[in-house]
N, C-alpha and C positions, 0 to 999 in steps of 0.2 A: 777365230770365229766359232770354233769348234764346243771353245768355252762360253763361249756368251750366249751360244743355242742353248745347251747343257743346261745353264743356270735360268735361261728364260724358260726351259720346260719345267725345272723343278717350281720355278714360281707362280707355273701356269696349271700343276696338276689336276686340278679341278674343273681343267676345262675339257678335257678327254682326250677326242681325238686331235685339239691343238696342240697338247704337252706331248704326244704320240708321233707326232709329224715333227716336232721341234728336238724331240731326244733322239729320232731315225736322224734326221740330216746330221745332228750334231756329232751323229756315232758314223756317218760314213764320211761328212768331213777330217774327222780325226783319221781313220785311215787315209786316205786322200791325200792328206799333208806330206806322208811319208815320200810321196812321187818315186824315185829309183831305188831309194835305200831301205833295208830291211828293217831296220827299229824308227821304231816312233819318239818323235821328239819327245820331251816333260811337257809341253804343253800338249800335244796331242793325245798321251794318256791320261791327262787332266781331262780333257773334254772328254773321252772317250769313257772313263768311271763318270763324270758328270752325268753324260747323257744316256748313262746305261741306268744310274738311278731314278729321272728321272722319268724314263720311261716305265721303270719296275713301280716307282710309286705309284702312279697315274693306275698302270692294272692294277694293283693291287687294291689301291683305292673302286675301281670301278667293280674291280672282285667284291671287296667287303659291303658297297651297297647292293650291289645283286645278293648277295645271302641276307642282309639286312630285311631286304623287302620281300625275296620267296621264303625265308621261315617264318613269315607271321604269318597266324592260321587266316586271320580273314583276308591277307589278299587273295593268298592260293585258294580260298574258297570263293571267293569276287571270281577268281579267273575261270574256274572251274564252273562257276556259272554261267561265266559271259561264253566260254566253250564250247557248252550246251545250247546256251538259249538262243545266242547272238545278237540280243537284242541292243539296246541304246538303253533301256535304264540298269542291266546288268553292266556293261562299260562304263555307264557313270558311278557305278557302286565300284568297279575295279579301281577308276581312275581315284576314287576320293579314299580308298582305303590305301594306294600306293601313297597319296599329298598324305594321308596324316602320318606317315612313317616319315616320310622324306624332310617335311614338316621342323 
């Protein structure tokens, strides 16, 4: 099972925190398996590298669009307005300079 979570989070990376919750389970059912004994089965270090990567993808993925979208100068400056102003057409200028990056 350990493997089948594993491979359903790396397929799922893009969905966040679903690949997140699917490489956790799959990385504490691989421990789990071992029950009394000290080494972990070939299948359980399978799932256990499975679901360790694709947990690491998933962040890294959610990493690289968070730098994506704070180093362009106009959202941080969308943000830096809506900061200031508070208003509802500084937020729709945030939210439309975040979609044409995302885009």
């Amino acid at each position: 099972m350990s493997v089948w979570l594993g491979i359903t989070s790396i397929l799922f990376y893009s969905t966040g925190v679903i690949a997140i919750i699917l490489g956790g389970i799959a990385i504490i059912l691989a421990f789990l398996s071992r029950g009394n004994t000290k080494k972990l089965s070939r299948q359980a270090i399978i799932g256990l590298i499975i679901g360790t990567i694709g947990v690491t993808v998933t962040y890294v993925t959610i990493g690289l669009i968070f730098y994506k979208i704070l180093s362009d100068p106009s959202v941080v400056s969308a943000i830096r307005e809506y900061a200031q102003t508070g208003s509802i057409d500084a937020y729709n200028n945030m939210e439309n300079a975040i979609y044409s990056i995302v885009r």
